[in-house]
C-alpha positions in Angstrom: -36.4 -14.8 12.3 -38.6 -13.0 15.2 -37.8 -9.7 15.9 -38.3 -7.6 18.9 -40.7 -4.8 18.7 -37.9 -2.4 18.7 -36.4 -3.8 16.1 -39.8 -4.3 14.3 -40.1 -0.4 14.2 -36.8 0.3 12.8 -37.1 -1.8 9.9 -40.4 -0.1 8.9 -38.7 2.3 9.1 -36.2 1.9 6.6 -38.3 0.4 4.7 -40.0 3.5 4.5 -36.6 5.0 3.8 -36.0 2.5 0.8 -40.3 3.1 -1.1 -39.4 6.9 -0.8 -36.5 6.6 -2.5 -37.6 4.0 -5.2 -40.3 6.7 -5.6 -38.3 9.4 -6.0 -36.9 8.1 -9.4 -40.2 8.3 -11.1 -42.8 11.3 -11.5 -45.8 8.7 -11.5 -44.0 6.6 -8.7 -43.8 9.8 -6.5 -47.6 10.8 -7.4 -48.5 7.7 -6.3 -46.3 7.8 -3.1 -47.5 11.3 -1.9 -51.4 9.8 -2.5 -51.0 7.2 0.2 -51.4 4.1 -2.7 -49.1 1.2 -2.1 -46.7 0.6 -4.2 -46.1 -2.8 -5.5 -43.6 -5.0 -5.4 -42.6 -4.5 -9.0 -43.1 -0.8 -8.9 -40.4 -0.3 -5.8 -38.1 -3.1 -7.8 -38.6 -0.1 -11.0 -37.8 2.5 -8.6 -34.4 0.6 -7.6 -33.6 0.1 -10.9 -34.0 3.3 -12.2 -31.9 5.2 -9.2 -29.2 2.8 -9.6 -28.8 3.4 -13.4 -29.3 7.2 -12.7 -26.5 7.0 -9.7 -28.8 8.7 -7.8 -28.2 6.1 -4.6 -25.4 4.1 -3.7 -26.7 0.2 -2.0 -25.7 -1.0 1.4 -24.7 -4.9 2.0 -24.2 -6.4 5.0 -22.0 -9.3 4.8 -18.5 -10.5 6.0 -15.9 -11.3 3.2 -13.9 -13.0 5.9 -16.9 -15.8 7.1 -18.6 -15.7 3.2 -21.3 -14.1 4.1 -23.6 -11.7 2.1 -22.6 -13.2 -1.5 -25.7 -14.2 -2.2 -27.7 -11.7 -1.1 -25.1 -9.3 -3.1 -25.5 -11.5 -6.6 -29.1 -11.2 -6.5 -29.5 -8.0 -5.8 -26.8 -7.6 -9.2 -29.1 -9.7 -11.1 -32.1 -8.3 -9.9 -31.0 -4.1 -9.7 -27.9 -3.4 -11.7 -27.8 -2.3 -15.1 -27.4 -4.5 -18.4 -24.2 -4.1 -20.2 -26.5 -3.2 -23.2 -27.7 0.1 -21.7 -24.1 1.5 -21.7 -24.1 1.2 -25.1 -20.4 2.3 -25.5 -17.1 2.2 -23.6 -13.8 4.4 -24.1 -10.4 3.5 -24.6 -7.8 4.5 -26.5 -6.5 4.0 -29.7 -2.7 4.0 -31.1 -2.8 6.7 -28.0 -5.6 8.5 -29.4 -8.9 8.8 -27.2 -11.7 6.5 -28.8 -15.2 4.7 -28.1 -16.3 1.0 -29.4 -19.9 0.4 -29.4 -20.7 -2.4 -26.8 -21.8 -5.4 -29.3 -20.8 -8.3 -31.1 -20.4 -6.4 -34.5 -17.5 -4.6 -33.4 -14.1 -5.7 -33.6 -13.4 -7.8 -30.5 -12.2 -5.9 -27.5 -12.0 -7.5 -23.5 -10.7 -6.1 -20.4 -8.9 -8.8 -18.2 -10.2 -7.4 -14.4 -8.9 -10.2 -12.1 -6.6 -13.2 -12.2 -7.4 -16.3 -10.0 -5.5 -19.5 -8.6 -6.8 -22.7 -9.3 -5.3 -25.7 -8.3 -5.6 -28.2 -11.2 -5.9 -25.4 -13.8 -3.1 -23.1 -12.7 -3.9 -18.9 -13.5 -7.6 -18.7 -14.6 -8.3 -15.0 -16.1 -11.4 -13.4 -15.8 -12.2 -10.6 -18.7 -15.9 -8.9 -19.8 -15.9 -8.4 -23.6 -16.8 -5.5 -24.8 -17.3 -5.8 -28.1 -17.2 -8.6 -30.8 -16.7 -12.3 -29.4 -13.5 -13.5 -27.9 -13.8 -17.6 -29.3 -11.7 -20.7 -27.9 -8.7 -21.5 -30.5 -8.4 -18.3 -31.6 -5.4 -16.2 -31.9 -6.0 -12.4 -29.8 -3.5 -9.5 -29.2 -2.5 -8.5 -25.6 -2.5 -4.5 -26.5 -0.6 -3.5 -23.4 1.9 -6.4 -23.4 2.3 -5.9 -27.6 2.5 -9.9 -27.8 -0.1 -12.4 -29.3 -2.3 -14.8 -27.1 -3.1 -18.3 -28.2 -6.9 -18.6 -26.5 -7.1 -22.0 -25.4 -10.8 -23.7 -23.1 -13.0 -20.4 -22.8 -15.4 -20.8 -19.7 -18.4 -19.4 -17.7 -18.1 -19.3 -14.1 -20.6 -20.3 -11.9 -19.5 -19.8 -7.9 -17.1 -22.8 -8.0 -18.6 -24.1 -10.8 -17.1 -24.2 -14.5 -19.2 -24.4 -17.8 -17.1 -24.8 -21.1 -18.3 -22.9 -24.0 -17.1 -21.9 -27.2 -16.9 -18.3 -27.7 -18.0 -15.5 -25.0 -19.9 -12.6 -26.6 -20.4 -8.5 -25.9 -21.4 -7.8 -22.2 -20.7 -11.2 -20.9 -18.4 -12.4 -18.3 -16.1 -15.3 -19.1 -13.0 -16.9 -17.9 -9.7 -18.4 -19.7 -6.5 -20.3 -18.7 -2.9 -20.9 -19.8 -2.6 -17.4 -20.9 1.0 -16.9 -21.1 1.8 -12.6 -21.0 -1.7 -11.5 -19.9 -2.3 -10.1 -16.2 -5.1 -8.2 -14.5 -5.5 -4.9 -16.5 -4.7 -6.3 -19.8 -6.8 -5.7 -23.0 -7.4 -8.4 -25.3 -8.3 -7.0 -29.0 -7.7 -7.3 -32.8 -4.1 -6.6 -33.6 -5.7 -4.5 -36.5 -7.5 -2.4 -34.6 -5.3 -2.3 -31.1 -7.4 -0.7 -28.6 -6.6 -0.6 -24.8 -9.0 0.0 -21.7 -7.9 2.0 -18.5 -7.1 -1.1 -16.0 -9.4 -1.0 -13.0 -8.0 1.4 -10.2 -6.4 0.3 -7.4 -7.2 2.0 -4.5 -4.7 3.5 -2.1 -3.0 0.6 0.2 -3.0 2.2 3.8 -2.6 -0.8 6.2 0.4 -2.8 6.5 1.7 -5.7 8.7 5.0 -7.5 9.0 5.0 -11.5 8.6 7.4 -13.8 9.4 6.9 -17.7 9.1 6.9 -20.1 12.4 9.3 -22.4 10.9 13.2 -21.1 9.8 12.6 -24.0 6.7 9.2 -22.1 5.4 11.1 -18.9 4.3 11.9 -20.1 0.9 7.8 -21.5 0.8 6.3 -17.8 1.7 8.6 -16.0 -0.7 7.4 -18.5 -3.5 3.7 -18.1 -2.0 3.3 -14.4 -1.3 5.1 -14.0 -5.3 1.8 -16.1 -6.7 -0.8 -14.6 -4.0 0.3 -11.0 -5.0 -0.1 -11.9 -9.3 -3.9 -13.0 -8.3 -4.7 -9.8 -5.9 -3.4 -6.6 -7.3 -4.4 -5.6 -4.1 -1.7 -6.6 -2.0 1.4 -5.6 -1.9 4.8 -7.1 -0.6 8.3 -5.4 -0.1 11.2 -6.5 1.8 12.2 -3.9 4.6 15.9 -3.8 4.4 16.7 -1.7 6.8 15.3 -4.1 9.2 14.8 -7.2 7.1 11.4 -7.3 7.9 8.7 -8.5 5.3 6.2 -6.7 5.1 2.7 -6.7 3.3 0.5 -4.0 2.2 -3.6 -4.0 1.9 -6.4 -2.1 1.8 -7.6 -3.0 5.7 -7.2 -4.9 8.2 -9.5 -7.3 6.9 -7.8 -7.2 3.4 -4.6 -8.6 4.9 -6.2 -11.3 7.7 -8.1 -12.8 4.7 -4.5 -12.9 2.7 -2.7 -14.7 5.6 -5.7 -17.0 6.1 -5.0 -17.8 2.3 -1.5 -18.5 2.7 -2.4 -21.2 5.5 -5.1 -22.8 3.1 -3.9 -22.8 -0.4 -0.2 -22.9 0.5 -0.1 -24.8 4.0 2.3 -21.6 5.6 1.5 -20.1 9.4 2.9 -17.1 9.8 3.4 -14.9 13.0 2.4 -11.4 12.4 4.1 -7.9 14.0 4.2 -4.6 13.5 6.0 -2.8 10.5 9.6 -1.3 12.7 9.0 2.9 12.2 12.5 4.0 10.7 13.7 6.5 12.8 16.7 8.3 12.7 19.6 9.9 14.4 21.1 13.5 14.4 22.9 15.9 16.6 21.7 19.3 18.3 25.5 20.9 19.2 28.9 20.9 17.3 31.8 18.6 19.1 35.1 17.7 18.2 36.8 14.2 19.2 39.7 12.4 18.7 39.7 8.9 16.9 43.0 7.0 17.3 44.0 3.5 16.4 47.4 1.5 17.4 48.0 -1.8 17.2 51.2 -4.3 17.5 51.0 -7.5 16.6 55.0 -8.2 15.8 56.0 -6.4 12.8 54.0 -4.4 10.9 51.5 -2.5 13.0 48.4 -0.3 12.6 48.0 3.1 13.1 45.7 5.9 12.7 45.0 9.1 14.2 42.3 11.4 13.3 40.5 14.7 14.7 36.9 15.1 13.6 34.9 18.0 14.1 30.9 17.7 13.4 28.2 20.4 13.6 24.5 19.7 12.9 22.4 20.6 9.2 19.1 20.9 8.3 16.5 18.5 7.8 17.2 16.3 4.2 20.7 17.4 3.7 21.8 14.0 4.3 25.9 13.4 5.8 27.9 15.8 4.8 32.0 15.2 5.0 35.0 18.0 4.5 38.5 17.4 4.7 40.6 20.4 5.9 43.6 18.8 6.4 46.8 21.2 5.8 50.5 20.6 5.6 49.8 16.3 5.3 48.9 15.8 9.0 46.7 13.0 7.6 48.7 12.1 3.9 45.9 12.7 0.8 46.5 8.7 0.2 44.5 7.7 3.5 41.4 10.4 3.0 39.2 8.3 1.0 39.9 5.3 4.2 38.3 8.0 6.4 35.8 9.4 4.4 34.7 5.2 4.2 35.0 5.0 8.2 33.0 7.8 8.4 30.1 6.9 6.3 30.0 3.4 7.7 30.0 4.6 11.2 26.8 6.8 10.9 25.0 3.7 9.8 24.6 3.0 13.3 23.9 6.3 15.1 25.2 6.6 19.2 21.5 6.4 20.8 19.7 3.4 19.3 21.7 2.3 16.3 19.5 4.2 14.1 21.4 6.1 10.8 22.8 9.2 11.3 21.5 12.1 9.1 22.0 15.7 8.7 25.8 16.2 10.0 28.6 17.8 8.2 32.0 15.7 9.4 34.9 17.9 8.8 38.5 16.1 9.3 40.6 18.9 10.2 43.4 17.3 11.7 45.5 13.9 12.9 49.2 11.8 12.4 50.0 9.1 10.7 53.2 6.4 11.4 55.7 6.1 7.8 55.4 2.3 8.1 52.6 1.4 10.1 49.5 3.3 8.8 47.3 1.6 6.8 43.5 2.3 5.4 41.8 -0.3 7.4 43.5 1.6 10.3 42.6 4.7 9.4 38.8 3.8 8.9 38.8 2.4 12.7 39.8 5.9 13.5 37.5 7.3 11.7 34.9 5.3 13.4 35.9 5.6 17.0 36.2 9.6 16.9 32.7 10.2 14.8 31.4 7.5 17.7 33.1 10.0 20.3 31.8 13.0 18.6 28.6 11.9 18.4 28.1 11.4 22.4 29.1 15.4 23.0 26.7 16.5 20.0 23.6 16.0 22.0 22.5 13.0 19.6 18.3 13.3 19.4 15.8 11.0 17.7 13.9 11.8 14.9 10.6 10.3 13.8 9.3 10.3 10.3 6.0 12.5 10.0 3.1 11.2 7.6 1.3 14.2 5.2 -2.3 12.6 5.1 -5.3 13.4 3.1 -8.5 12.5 4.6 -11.9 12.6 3.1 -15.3 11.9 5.6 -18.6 12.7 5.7 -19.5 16.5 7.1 -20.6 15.2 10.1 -18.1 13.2 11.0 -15.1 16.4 11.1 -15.0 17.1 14.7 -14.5 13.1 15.7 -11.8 13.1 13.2 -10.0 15.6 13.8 -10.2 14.7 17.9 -9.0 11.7 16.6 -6.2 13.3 14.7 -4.9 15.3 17.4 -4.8 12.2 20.0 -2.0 10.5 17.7 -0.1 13.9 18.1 -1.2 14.9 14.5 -1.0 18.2 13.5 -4.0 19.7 11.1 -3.0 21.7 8.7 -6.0 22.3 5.8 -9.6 21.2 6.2 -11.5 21.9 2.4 -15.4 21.3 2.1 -16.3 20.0 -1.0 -19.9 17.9 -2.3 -21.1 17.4 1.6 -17.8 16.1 2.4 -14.8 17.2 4.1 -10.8 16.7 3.0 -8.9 17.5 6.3 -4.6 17.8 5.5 -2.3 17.2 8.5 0.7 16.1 9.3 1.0 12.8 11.8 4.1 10.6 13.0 4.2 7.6 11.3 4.3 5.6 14.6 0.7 6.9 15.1 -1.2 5.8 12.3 -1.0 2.0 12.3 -4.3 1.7 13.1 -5.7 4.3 11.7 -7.8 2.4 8.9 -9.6 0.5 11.0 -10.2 3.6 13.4 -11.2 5.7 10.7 -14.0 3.2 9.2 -15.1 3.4 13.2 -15.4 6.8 13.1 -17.2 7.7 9.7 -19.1 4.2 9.7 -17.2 2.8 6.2 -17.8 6.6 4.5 -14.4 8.0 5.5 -11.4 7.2 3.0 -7.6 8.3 3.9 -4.2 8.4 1.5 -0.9 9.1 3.1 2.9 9.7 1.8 6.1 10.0 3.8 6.7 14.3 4.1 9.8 14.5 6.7 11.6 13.8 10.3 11.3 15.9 13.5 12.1 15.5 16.9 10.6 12.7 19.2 9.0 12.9 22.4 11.2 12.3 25.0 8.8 9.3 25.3 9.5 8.0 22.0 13.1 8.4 22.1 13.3 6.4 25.5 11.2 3.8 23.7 12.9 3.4 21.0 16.5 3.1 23.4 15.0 0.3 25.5 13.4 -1.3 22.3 16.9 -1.6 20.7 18.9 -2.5 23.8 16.0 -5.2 24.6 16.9 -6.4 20.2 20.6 -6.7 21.0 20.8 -8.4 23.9 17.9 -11.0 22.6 20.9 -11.6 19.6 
């Protein structure tokens, strides 16, 4: 491909970036650098080599998982750079719980990591595993050392891209593949049952990005449930959870990109579309101001009637102390029989708080007074009650929304602190810690939850890839007025579309 002479320059120049630090890994590479003598081919492949085994460099790939692009420029460079299995010359694990090491080679007792689980559609789960010692062989009998059952090994195979070779046994420091495995997953070991070693499964990094799916057709539900169930056993990675608080489904990934490729899966390999949304923020509901209301209930329908009659008196509690409810009922205004029915039309009513149907939280409910008819009241009546003066109480409290507030953890480059945190503060973030630590920054703050949906994709913006971010649920405050009017017109805009 031409180049512009712009562009000309800018590759010497990394080139000149990438013989310097080849040379670097070598005192006679470096002497010959500094002396102005090219170095060859074979010399700066050396240099490479040498860094990568010493970690003294980390490689770049361009490449888009999304469009396959890249792979083979990645495998060569494997093939050509990385190291052989043979220099590691050992691996740990452990050993009836006890820390051990088994030498990488077939002379060992056999011992294979299962790292990843495919879908294949004439051979069903295809496991991939690296042996690690000894020689896993087809027809054998192995022992799944983290599921404590046996393993009948059926057709072993290599893999070639989308290409399968059968073979008969796979040896130390090769990759191989193996179906019809009946209790092994990703992270399994597969050993001797003699000597039952087990290896740490790979780690699965933190899942920061989610997105709510639904399917276009009503009749598909069934299909993605069945789908997403054999998409998640093949990629660790993703993660799927039912919101049931809004009965949302929702999956979890690593990016953006993570999940686009996972719904462009499901329309391949399982024939589903799905529309995709926003995960719904749970927010919740509370009161600023102590009230006191009246709940009352009559009904005559030809003889037996309803009745109840309550007084309810509510005052506001701290963050995390949940709902609260006192009786203080004196001299059987309300008879002990119908206090449990109230308690119940209490704790249904704050499922739906007053200003957008969000729960209710932090309120003590104290029944402290009411009446009751010798014939007429009933539980069911006195739950209504219940629920029609905590509904009334709720409007003189001063009901507020609360938003749940994110702790995150976030790890960049030094250079990139003062863009990250300007990023921070613009989703109303508050930063709390910032630590320095190997050239790199981890910056602690506290963010609403409704703020950070992007924020994975921003963050690989900002720090180009280099920045990395985990994040855990810490506690409600306040909304905005914004927010809260938001959130109103967002769930009067729900109920009327129902």
């Amino acid at each position: 491909k031409q180049v512009s002479k712009e562009e000309g320059e800018k590759l010497e120049e990394y080139r000149k970036k990438l013989i310097e630090s080849a040379a670097e890994t070598d005192d006679a590479l470096i002497e010959k650098y500094l002396a102005n003598e090219k170095l060859s081919k074979e010399e700066i492949k050396k240099g490479l080599r040498e860094g990568l085994v010493k970690n003294n460099f980390i490689p770049l790939f361009c490449g888009s998982a999304l469009k396959n692009m890249g792979i083979d420029s990645l495998l060569n460079t494997i093939i050509d750079f990385f190291p052989s299995p043979l220099l590691r010359k050992s691996v740990k694990g452990k050993l009836r719980d006890k820390e051990t090491e088994r030498k990488i080679s077939a002379e060992e007792p056999l011992s294979a990591l299962v790292f990843q689980t495919l879908a294949e559609a004439h051979l069903g789960e295809v496991n991939l595993f690296k042996v690690y010692s000894g020689n896993l062989s087809s027809g054998s009998t192995v022992y799944n050392s983290v599921k404590n059952k046996e393993e009948k090994i059926g057709q072993i195979y290599l893999m070639q891209g989308n290409k399968r070779e059968e073979v008969p046994q796979i040896l130390a420091g090769d990759i191989g593949a193996v179906t019809k495995l009946k209790n092994t997953d990703t992270g399994d070991t597969l050993c001797q049952k003699e000597v039952p070693i087990k290896f740490s499964p790979p780690e699965i990094p933190e899942l920061t990005t989610s997105i709510a799916i639904r399917t276009q057709e009503e009749k598909d539900e069934q299909k993605l449930s069945v789908a997403l169930a054999r998409l998640i056993k093949v990629a660790p990675l993703l993660k799927m959870e039912i919101d049931k608080e809004f009965g949302q489904t929702v999956l979890s990934g690593t990016g953006k990109m993570h999940l686009q490729i996972a719904i462009e899966r499901l329309k391949d390999e399982f024939g589903i579309d799905v529309k995709t949304e926003e995960p719904k923020i749970h927010y919740r509901e509370t009161i600023t101001a102590v009230a006191e209301s009246q709940g009352r209930y009559k009904r005559q329908t030809g003889g037996h009637g309803q009745y109840g009659d309550v007084w309810l008196r509510i005052k506001p509690l701290p963050r995390g102390e949940g709902i609260k409810f006192v009786n203080e009922i004196r001299g059987g205004a309300v008879p002990t029989r119908f206090i449990p029915s109230v308690e119940k039309g209490v704790k249904e009513a704050v499922r739906k708080g007053f200003l957008a149907s969000y729960p209710l939280v932090d309120v003590e409910v104290t029944l402290f007074d009411g009446s009751y008819h010798p014939v007429d009241s009933s539980d069911i009546a006195f739950q209504i009650a219940a629920s029609i003066g905590l509904k009334k109480a709720v409007e003189k409290g001063k009901p507020i929304l609360l938003e749940p507030i994110m702790e995150i953890e976030v790890e960049i480059p030094d250079e990139f602190l003062g863009e990250t945190n300007g990023d921070l503060n613009s989703r109303r973030g508050r930063i709390m810690e910032v630590e320095s630590f190997k050239n790199r920054k981890k910056i602690k703050a506290h963010v609403p939850a409704a703020e950070l949906h992007d924020y994975s994709t921003r963050l690989r913006s900002i720090t180009q890839g280099r920045g990395a971010f985990r994040k855990k649920f810490s506690h409600y405050e306040r909304a905005p007025e914004g927010i809260t009017q938001k959130a109103i017109a967002q769930a009067q805009a729900d109920k009327e579309s129902k």
